[in-house]
C-alpha positions, 0 to 999 in steps of 0.5 A: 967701335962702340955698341952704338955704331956696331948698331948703325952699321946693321941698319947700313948693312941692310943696303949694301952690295955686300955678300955673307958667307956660304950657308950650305944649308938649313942646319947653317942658317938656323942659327940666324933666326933666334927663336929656333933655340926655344926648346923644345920646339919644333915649328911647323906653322910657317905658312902662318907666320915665319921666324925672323933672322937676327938682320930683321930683328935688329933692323926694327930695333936699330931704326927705333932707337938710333933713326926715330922719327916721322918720315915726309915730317920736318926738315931736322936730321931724324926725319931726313934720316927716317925719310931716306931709309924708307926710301931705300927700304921701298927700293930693296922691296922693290928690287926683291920682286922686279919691280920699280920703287913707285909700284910699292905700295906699303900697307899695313897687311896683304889683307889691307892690301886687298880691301885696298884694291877691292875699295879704289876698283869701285872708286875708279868705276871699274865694278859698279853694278849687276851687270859686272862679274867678279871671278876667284878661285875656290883656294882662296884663303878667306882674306881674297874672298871676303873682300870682293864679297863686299864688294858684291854687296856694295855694287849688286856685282855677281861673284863667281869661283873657278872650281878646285878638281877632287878627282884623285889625278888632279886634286886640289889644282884648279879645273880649268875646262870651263875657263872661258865660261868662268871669266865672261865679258862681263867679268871685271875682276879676276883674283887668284892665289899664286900658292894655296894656304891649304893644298900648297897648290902651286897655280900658274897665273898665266891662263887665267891673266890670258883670259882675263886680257882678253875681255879686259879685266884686271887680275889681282894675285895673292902671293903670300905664301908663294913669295916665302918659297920661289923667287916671284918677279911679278911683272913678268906675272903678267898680273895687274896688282899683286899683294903679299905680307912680311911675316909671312917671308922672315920680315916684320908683323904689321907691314904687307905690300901692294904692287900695281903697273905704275899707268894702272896705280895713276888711273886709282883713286886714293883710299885713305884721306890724310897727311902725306898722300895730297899734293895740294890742299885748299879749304874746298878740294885737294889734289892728290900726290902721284902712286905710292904717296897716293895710297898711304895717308898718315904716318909711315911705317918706317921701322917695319918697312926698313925691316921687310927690306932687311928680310928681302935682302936676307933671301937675296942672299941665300941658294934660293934655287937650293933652298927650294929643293929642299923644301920639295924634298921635305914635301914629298918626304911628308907626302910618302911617310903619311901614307904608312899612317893609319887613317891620315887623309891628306888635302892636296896634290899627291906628289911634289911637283907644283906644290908648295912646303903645305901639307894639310891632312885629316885623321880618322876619328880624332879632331883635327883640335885634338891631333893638334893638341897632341903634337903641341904636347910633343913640342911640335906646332902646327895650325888646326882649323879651317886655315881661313879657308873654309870654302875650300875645306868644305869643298873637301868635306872636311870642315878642320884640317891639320896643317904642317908647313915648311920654311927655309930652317925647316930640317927633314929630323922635325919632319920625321918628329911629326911622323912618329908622333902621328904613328903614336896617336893612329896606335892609340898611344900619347905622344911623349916623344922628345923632340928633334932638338932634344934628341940632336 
């Protein structure tokens, strides 16, 4: 077999019913995702963005060089071939998360994805002034809060947050006792991270979708970072609309998705205008195709689209039940070891349970800048800064943070690196610890 058809195979491949061999764990499925041989490295910045496995990498780059062409665009053969595989590409997302393949919309980000929603709401005159409410939570990452700010701006709308708890028993997980005060029958939308970017706060939708139900507003989920760690079939959510981003779960950079209720996405009104999302065309008006043409005017992402779909099936084909476990070891590995660290404050829930692979924390007297700084020295990174959330981080009072965050390759060695150069800096001492890599 020639290179050229061992590469068409792997775009195949992508699509079968198939299985791979039994990775019984981290260290195994390291060696699917190249970039985990950089030395010395140590990559804790997942809830940023992941690695990508080798099936990803070669999806993208199989469909560049064997399938290029536009997809909706002409009847040769490229585009018939571009135009089936984002077809299947739209279903192996689809299946991924419960859904039908016309409740898929592609974008180019979950941030799109939101400014989507937040535009075709008003559109469709579901917030159209002072007297409507718009409702999220103080775990927002700034993405699900600066586009209903402008939404806000836009209507006259009033924007109101459901608060996070500080008390010790509690902290970092949404207070629910003013629930029925918070969402009102003036309340339009209601918008909610499913896993928080800086707590790892794990949040169940359920009671805010109940409330929300029950005075007729639409509630719109950010899965982002939830989606990377627990298998989220999102009808049974119970959500209206969800979104979430592809290199954020092992896939490409440049592709997210909007999933909606297929009776929900017919009632919206486009937000693009261009080729591929019309259904008609005259001088003076056009009628627009059916959801998901509707919403994704101009030329598609084909590339990026077939390799998200290559990251779903990846995930598919892992102990995902196994592999959160791990990761909740991990957590609660980190939440024990931080506490013997002199001057550590971590930002969150304190133990495990309902949290996801985030652990987010100050340290007395250095900047987070300058932790971070440090651990990179080390080969170790991590993410400093307000992680696009400063509301929450000034709930906390603690303006940057320094966060370490988890996936699927993550090894409890890397973890115990962390540790151990964070007992250097609380004894005054400069990290020149090797890295885990290098040790191993």
């Amino acid at each position: 077999m020639t290179t050229a058809e061992k590469c068409r195979c792997r775009v195949h491949d992508v699509f079968s019913d198939g299985t791979v061999e039994d990775r019984p764990g981290p260290w195994a499925i390291r060696r699917d995702f190249p970039l985990i041989d950089r030395r010395p490295l140590i990559y804790l910045d997942n809830a940023a963005t992941t690695h990508k496995p080798s099936l990803v990498l070669d999806a993208e780059h199989d469909f560049n060089v064997f399938h290029n062409a536009n997809a909706h665009a002409g009847g040769h053969r490229l585009a018939r071939e571009a135009t089936e595989i984002l077809r299947d590409s739209r279903r192996a997302v689809a299946e991924f998360v419960g859904a039908a393949p016309d409740e898929i919309v592609f974008t180019k980000s979950a941030t799109e994805a939101l400014n989507l929603v937040a535009r075709v709401v008003q559109d469709a005159g579901r917030v159209t002034g002072p007297d409507d409410e718009i409702v999220i939570t103080e775990l927002e990452h700034h993405a699900n809060i600066i586009p209903w700010q402008m939404l806000a701006e836009r209507t006259g709308a009033v924007l109101r947050r459901i608060p996070v708890s500080v008390r010790a028993s509690d902290h970092g997980r949404l207070d629910l006792t003013g629930l029925d005060e918070a969402i009102t029958p003036r309340t339009r939308i209601v918008a909610l991270c499913h896993e928080s970017n800086v707590c790892g706060t794990i949040t169940s939708p359920a009671p805010l979708v109940a409330r929300a139900r029950a005075v007729g507003a639409l509630t719109v989920l950010d899965a982002c970072q939830s989606i990377a760690h627990m298998p989220v079939h999102l009808p049974s959510l119970d959500v209206d609309l969800a979104v979430f981003s592809g290199h954020k779960m092992y896939g490409p950079t440049g592709i997210g998705a909007l999933w909606g209720r297929r009776g929900l996405l017919a009632d919206l009104p486009p937000y693009l205008g261009g080729a591929h999302m019309e259904d008609a065309v005259t001088p003076r008006t056009t009628t627009y195709a059916p959801p998901p043409a509707r919403f994704e005017a101009g030329t598609p992402m084909v590339a990026q689209a077939l390799a998200l779909a290559a990251a779903c099936r990846y995930l598919q084909r892992l102990d995902r039940d196994a592999l959160m476990a791990h990761e909740s070891r991990l957590t609660e590995f980190t939440l024990r070891e931080l506490r013997d660290v002199p001057g550590i404050r971590v930002i969150g829930p304190r133990t495990a349970e309902l949290r996801g692979p985030v652990v987010s924390f100050t340290m007395r007297g250095r900047p987070a800048a300058d932790v971070g700084a440090n651990l990179d020295r080390a080969g170790i990174a991590v993410r400093t800064g307000d992680m696009s959330a400063s509301p929450l981080c000034e709930r906390f009072r603690a303006p940057e943070l320094v966060r370490a965050s988890y996936g699927i390759y993550t090894v409890e060695e890397e973890v115990a690196a962390l540790v151990a150069a964070l007992h250097d800096m609380a004894a005054g001492r400069h990290s020149t610890s090797r890295s885990a890599h290098d040790s191993s």
